[in-house]
NUKOL-817888 format. One record per residue: residue number from 1; residue in one letter; chain; x negated, z negated, y negated of N, C-alpha, C, O, CB in turn. Coordinates in steps of 0.05 Angstrom, whole numbers, plus 32768, in hexadecimal, padded with zeros to 4 digits. Atoms other than C-alpha are relative to their C-alpha. Glycine has a CB too. Layout:
BEGIN
<nr NUM&rest a&kette A&nx X&nz Z&ny Y&cax X&caz Z&cay Y&cx X&cz Z&cy Y&ox X&oz Z&oy Y&cbx X&cbz Z&cby Y>;
...
//
This chain:
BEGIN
<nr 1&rest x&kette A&nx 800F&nz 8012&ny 8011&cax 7E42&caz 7B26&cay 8ABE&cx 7FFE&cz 7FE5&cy 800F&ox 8013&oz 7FD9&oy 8015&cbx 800C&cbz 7FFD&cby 7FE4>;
<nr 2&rest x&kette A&nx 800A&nz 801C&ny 7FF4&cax 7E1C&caz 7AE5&cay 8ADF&cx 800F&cz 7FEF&cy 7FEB&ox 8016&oz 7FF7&oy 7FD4&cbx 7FDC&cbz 7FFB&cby 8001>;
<nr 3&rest x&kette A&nx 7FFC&nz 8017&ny 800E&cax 7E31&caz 7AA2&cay 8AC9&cx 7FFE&cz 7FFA&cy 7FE7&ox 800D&oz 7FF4&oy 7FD5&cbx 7FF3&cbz 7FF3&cby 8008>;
<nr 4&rest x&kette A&nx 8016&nz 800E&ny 8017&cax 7DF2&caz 7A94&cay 8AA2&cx 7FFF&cz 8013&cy 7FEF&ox 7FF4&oz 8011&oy 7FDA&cbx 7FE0&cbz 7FF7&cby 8008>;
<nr 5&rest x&kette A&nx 8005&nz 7FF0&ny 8022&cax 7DFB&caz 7AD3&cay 8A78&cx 8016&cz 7FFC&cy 7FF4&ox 8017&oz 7FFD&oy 7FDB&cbx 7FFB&cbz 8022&cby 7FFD>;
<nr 6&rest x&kette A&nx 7FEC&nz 8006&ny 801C&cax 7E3E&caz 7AC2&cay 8A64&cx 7FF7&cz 7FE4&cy 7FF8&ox 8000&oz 7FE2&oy 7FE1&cbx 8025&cbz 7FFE&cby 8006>;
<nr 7&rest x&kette A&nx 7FFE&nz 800F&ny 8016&cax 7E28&caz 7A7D&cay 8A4D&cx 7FEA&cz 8001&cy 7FF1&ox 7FE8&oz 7FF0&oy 7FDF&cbx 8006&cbz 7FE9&cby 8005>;
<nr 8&rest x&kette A&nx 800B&nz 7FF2&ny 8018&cax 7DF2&caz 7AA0&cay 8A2A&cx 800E&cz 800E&cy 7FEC&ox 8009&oz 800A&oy 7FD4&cbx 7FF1&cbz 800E&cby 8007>;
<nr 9&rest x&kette A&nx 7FEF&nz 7FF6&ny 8015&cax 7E22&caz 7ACC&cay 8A0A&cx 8010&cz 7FEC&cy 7FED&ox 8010&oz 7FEC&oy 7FD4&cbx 8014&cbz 8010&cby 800D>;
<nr 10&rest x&kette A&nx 7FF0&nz 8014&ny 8013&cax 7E51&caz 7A91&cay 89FB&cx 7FEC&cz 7FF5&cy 7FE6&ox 7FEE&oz 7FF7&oy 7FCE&cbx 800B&cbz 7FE3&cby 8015>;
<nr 11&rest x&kette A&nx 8015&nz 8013&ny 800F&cax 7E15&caz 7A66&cay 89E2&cx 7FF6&cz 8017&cy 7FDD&ox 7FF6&oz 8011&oy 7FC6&cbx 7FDE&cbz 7FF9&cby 801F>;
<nr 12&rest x&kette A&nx 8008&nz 7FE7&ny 8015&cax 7DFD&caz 7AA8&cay 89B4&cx 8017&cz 7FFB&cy 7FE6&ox 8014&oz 7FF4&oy 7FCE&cbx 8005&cbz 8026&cby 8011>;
<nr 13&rest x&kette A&nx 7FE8&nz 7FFC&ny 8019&cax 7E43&caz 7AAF&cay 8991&cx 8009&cz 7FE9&cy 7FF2&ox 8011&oz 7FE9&oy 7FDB&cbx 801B&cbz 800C&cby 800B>;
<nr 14&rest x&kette A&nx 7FFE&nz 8017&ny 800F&cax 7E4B&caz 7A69&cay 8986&cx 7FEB&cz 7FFB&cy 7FE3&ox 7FEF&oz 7FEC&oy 7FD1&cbx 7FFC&cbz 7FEA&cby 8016>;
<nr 15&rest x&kette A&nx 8019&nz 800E&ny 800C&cax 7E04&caz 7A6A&cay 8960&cx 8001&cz 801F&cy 7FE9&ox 7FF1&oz 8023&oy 7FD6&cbx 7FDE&cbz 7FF9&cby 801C>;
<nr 16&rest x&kette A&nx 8004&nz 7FEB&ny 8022&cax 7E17&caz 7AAD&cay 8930&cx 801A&cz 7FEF&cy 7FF2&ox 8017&oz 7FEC&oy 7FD9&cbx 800A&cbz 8030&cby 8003>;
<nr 17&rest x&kette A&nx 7FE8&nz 800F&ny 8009&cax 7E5B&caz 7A86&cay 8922&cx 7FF6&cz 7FEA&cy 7FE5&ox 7FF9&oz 7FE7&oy 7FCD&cbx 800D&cbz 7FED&cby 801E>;
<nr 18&rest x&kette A&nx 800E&nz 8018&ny 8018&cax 7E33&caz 7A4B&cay 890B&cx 7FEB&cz 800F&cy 7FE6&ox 7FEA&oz 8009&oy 7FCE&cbx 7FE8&cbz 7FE6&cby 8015>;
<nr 19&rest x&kette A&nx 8009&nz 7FF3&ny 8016&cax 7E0A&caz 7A75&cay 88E6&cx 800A&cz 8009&cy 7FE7&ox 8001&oz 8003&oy 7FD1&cbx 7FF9&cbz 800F&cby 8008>;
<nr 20&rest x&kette A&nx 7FF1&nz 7FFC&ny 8015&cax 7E40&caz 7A9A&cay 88C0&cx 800A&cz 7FEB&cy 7FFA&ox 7FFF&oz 7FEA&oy 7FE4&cbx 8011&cbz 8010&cby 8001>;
<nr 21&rest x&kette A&nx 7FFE&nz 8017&ny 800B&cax 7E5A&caz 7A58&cay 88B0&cx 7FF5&cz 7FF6&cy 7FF1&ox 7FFF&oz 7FF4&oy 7FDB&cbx 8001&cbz 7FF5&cby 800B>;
<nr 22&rest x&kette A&nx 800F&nz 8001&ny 801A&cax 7E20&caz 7A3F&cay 888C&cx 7FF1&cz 8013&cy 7FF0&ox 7FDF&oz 800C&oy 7FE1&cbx 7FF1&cbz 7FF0&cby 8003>;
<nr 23&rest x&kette A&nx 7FFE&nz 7FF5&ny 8016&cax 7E1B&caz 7A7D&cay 8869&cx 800D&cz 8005&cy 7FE7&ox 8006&oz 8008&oy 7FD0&cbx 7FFE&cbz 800B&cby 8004>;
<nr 24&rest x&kette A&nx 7FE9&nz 800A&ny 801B&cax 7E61&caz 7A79&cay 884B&cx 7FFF&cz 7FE7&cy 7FF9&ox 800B&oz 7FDF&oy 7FE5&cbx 801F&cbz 8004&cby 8006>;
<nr 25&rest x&kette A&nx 7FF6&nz 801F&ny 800C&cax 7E61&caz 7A33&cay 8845&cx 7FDD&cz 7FF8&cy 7FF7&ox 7FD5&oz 7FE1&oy 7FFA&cbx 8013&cbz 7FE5&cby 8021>;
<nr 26&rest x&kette A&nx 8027&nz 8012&ny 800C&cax 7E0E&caz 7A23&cay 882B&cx 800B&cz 8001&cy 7FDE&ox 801C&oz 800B&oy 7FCF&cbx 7FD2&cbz 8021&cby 8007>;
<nr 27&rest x&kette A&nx 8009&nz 8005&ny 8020&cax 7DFC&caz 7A0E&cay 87E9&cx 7FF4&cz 8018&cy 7FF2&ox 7FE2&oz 8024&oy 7FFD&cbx 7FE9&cbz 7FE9&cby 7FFC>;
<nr 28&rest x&kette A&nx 8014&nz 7FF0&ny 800E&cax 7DE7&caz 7A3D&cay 87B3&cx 7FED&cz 7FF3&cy 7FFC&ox 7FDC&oz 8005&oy 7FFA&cbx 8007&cbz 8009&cby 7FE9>;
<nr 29&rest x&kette A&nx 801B&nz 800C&ny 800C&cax 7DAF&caz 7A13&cay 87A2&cx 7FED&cz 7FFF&cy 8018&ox 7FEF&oz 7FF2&oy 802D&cbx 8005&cbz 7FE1&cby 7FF2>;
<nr 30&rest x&kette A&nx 801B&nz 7FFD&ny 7FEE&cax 7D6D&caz 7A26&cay 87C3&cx 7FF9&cz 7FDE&cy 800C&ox 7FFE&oz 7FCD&oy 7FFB&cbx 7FE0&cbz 800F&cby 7FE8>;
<nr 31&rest x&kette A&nx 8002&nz 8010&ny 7FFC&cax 7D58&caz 79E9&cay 87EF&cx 7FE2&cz 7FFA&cy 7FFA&ox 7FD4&oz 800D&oy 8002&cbx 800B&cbz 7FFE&cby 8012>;
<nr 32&rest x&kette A&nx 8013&nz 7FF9&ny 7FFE&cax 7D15&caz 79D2&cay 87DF&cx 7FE7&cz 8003&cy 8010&ox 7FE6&oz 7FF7&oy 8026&cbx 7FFF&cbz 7FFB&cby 7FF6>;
<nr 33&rest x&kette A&nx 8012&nz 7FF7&ny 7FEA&cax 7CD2&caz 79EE&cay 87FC&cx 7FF2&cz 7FDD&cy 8007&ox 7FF5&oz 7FC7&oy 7FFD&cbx 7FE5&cbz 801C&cby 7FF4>;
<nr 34&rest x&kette A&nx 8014&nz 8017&ny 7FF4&cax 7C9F&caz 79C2&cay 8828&cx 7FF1&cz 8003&cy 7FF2&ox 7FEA&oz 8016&oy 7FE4&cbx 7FF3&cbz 7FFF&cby 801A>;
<nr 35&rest x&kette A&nx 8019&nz 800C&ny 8010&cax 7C6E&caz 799D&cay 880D&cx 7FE1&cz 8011&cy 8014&ox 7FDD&oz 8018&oy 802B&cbx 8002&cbz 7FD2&cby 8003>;
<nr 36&rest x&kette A&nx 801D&nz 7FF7&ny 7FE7&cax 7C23&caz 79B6&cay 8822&cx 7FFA&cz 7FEA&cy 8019&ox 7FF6&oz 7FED&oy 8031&cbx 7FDB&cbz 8001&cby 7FED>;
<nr 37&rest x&kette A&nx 800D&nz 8013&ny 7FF3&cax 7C10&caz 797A&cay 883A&cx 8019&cz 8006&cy 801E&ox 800F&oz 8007&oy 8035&cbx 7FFE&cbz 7FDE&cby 7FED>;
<nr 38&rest x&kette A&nx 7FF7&nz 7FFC&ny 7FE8&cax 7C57&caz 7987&cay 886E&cx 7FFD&cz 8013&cy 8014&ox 8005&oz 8011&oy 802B&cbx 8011&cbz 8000&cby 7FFE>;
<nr 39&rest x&kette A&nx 7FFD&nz 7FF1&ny 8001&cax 7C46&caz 79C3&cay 8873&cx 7FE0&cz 7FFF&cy 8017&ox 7FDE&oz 800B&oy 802C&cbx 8009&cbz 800A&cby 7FE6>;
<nr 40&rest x&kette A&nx 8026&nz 8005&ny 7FF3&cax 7BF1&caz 79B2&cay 888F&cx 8014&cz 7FEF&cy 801D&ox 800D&oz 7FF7&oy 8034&cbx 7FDE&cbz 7FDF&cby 7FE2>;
<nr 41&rest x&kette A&nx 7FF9&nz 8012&ny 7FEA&cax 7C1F&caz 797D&cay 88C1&cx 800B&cz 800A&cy 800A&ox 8010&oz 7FFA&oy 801C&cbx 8009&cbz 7FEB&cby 7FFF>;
<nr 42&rest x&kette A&nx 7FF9&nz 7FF1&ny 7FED&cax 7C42&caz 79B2&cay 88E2&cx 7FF4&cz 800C&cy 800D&ox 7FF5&oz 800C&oy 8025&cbx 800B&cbz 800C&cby 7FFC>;
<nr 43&rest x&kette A&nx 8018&nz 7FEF&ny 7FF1&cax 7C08&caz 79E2&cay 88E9&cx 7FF5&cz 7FED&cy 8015&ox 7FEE&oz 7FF6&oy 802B&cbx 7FE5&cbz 800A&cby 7FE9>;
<nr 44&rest x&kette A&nx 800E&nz 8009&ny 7FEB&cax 7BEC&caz 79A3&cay 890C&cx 8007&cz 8000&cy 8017&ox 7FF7&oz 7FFE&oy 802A&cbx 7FFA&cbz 7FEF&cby 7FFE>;
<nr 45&rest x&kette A&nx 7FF6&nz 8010&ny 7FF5&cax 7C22&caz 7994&cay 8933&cx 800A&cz 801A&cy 801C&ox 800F&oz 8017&oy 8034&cbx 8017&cbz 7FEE&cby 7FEA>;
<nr 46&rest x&kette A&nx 7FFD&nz 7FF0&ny 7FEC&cax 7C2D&caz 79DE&cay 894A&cx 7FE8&cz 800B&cy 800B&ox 7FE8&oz 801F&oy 801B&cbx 8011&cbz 8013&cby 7FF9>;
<nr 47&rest x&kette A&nx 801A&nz 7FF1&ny 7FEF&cax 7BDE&caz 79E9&cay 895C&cx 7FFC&cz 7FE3&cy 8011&ox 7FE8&oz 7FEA&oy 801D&cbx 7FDD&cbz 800E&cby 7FE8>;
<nr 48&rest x&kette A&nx 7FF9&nz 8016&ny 7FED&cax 7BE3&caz 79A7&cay 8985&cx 8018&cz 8008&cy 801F&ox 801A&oz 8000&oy 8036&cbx 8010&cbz 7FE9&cby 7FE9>;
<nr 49&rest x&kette A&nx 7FEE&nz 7FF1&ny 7FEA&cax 7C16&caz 79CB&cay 89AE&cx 7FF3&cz 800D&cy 800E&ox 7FEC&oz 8007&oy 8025&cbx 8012&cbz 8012&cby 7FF9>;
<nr 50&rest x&kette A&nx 800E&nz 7FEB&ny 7FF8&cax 7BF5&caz 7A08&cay 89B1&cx 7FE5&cz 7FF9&cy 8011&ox 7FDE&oz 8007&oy 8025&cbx 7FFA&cbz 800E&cby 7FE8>;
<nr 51&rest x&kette A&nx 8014&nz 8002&ny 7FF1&cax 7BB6&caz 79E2&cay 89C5&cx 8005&cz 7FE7&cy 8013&ox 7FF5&oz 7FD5&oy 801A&cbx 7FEA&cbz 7FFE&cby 7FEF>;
<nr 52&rest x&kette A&nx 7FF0&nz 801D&ny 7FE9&cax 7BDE&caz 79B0&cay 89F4&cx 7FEF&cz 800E&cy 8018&ox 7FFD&oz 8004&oy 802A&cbx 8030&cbz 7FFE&cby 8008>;
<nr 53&rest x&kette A&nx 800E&nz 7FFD&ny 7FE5&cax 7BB4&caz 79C9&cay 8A2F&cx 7FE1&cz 7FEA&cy 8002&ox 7FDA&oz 7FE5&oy 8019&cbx 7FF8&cbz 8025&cby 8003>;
<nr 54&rest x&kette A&nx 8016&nz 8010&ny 8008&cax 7B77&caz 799E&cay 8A1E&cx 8016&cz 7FF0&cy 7FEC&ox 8021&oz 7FF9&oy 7FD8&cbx 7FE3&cbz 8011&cby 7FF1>;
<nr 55&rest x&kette A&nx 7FF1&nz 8013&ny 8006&cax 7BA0&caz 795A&cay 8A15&cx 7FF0&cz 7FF4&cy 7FE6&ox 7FFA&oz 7FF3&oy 7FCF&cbx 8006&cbz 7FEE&cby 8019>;
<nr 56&rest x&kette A&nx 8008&nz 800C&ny 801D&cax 7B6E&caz 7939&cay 89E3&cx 8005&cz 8010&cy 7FE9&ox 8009&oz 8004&oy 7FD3&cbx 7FE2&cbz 7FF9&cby 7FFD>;
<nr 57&rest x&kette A&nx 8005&nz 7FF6&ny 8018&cax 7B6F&caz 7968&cay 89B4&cx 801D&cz 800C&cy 7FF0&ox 8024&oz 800C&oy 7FD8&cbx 7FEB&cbz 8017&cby 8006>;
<nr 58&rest x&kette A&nx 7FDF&nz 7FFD&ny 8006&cax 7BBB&caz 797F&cay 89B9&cx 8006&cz 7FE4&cy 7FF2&ox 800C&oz 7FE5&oy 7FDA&cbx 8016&cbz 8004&cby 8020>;
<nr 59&rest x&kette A&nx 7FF4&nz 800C&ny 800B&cax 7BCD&caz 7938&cay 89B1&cx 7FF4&cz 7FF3&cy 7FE8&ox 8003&oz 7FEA&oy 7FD7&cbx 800B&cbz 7FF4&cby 800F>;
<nr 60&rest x&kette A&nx 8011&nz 7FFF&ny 8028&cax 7B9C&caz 7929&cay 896E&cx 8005&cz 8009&cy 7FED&ox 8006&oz 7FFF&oy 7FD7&cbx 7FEA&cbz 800A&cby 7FF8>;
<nr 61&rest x&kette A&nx 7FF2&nz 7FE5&ny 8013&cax 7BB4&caz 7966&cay 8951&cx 802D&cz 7FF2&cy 7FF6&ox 803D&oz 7FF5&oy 7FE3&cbx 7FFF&cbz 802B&cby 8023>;
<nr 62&rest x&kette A&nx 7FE5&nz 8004&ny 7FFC&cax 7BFB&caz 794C&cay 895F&cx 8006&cz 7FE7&cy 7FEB&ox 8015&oz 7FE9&oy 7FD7&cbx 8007&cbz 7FFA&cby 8021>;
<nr 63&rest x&kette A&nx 7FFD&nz 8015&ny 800E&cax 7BF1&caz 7904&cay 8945&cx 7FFD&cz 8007&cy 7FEB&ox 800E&oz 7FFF&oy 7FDC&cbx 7FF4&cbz 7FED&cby 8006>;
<nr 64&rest x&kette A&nx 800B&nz 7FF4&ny 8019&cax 7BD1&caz 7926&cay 890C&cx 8010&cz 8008&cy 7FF6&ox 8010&oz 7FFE&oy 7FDF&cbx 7FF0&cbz 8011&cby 7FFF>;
<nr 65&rest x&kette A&nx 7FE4&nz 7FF0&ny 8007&cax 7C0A&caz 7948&cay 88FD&cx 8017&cz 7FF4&cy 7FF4&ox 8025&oz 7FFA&oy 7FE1&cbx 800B&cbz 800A&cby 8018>;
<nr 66&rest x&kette A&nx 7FEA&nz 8008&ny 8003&cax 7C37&caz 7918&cay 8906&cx 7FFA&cz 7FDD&cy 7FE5&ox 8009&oz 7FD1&oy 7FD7&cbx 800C&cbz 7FFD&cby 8025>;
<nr 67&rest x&kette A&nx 800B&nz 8014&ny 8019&cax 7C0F&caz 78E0&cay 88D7&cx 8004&cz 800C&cy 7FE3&ox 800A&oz 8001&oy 7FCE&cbx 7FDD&cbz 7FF9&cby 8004>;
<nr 68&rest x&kette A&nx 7FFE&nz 7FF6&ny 801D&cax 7C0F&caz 790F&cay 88A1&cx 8016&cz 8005&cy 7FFE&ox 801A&oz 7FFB&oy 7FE8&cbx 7FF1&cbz 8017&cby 7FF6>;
<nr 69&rest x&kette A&nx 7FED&nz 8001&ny 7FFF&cax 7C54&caz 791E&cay 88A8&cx 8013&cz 7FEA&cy 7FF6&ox 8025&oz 7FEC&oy 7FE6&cbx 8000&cbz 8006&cby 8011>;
<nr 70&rest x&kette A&nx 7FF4&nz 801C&ny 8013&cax 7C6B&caz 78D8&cay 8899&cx 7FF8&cz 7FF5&cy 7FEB&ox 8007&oz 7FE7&oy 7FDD&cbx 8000&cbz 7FEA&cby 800B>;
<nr 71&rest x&kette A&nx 8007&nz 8007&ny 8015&cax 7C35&caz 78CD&cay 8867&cx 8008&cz 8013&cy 7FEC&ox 8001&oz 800C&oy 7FD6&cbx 7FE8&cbz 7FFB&cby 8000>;
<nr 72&rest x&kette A&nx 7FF4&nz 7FEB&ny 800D&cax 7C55&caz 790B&cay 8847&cx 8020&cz 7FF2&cy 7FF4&ox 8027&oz 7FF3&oy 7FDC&cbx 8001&cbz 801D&cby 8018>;
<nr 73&rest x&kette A&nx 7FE1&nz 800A&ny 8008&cax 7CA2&caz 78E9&cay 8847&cx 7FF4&cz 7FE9&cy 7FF6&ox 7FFD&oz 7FEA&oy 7FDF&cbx 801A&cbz 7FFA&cby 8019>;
<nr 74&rest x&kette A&nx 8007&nz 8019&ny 8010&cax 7C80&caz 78A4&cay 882E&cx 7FFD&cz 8004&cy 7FE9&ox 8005&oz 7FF6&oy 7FD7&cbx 7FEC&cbz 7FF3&cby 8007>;
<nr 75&rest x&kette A&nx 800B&nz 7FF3&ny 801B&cax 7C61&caz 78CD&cay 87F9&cx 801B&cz 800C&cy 7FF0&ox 8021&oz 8001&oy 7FDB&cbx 7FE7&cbz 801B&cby 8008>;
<nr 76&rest x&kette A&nx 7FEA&nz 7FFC&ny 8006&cax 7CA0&caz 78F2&cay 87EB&cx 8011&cz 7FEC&cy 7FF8&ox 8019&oz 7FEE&oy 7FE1&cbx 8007&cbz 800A&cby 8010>;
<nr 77&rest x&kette A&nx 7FE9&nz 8014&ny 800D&cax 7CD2&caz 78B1&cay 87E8&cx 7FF1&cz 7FF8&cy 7FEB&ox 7FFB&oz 7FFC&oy 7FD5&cbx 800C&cbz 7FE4&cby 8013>;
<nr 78&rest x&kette A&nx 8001&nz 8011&ny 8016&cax 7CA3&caz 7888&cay 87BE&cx 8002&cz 8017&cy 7FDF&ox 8004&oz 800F&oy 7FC7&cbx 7FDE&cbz 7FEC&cby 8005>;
<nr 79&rest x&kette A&nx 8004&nz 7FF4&ny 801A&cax 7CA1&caz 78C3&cay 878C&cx 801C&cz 8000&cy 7FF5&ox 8020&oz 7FFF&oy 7FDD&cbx 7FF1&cbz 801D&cby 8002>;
<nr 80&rest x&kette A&nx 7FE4&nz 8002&ny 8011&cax 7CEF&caz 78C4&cay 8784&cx 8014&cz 7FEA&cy 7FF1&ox 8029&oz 7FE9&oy 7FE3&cbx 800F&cbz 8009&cby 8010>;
<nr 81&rest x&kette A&nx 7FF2&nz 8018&ny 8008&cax 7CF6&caz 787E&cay 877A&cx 7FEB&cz 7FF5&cy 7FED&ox 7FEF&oz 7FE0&oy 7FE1&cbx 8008&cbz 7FEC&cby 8019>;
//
């Protein structure tokens, strides 16, 4: 076994560890879902990626993404307060 597959292996077992961890240890209580609107600012943010080969349009998509994203948490705080 190379190096790099044992610290892939290591890296692996560390990451089911943490897993079982926050399975025994999570909250019963469902966390809640995304909002649409976070939900439209991801789609943007991952077809901005996807279309990162053609820079204008990747990064439009991206800003786009990422504008609605904060107008999403703005929208969110003022509603809890």
């Amino acid at each position: 076994m190379a190096a790099s597959e044992l610290y892939i292996a290591i890296a692996l077992v560390i990451l089911w560890i943490i897993a079982l961890a926050a399975l025994v240890t999570g909250k019963s209580k469902r966390p809640p879902h995304p909002s649409k609107c976070a939900m439209i600012a991801m789609l943007l943010v991952i077809s901005g990626i996807v279309f990162g080969e053609n820079r204008v349009i990747g990064y439009t998509l991206i800003g786009a993404g990422v504008l609605l994203a904060v107008f999403d948490i703005l929208k969110n705080l003022k509603g809890r307060s």
